[in-house]
C-alpha positions in Angstrom: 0.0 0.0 0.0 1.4 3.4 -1.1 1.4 6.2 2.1 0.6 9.6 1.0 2.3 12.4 2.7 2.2 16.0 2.9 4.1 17.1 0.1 2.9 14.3 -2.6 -0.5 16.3 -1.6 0.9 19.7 -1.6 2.8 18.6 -5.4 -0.8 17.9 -6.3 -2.5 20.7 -5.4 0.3 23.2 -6.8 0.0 21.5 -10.3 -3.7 21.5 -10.3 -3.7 25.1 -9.6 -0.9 25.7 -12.0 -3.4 24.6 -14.5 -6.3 25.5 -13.5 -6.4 28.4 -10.9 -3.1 30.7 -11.9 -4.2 33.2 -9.5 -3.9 31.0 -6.5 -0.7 29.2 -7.4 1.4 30.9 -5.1 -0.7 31.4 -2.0 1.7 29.4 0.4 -1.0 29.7 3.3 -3.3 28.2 1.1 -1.2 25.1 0.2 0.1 24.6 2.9 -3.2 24.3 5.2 -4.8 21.9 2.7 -2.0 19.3 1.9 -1.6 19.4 5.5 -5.5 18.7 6.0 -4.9 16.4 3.4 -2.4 14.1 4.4 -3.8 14.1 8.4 -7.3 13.1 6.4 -5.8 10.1 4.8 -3.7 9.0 7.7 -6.6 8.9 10.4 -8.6 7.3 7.5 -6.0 4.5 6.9 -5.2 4.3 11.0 -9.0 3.6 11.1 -9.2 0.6 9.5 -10.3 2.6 5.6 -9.0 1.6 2.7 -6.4 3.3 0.9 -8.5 3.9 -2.0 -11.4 5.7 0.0 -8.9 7.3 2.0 -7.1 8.9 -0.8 -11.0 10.1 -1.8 -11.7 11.5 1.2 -8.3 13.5 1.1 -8.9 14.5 -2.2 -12.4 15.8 -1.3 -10.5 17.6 1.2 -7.3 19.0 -0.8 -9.3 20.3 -4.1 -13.4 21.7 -2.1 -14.3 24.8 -3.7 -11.4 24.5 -6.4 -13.4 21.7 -8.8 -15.9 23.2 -11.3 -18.8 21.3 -13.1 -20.0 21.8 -16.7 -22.8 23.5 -15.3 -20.9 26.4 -13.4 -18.9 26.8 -16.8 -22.0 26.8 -19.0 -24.3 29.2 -16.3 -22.9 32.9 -17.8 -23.6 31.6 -21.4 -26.8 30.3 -20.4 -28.7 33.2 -21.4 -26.8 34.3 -24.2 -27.5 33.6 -27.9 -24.1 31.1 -29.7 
């Protein structure tokens, strides 16, 4: 079973935002309290008996909140406008 620690979640939270959030990609604070939320998340999980699998969901749920976007909050401004 592969452990996943603080920085593999902070590495994967500062390319995501890279990508898809440039504006946040270098508030420290901001990485720093989630990949640390993160990793405790999946530990506790794994120490609990979880599997690693629904651990690593639960971190994840954790790490990107707020950040992930659905084709229907993309779509809602052209909504009302003629294409």
């Amino acid at each position: 079973m592969e452990i996943y620690s603080e920085p593999w979640f902070r590495t994967r939270l500062d390319y995501y935002l890279r990508e898809r959030h440039p504006q946040l990609q270098y508030r420290a604070q901001l990485l720093d309290r989630r990949s640390a939320v993160a990793a405790d998340l999946y530990r506790r999980t794994c120490d609990a008996g979880g599997s690693a699998e629904c651990a690593l969901r639960l971190a994840d749920r954790s790490l990107f909140r707020g950040l992930l976007l659905s084709l229907i909050h993309i779509s809602e401004p052209t909504r009302r406008s003629y294409i």
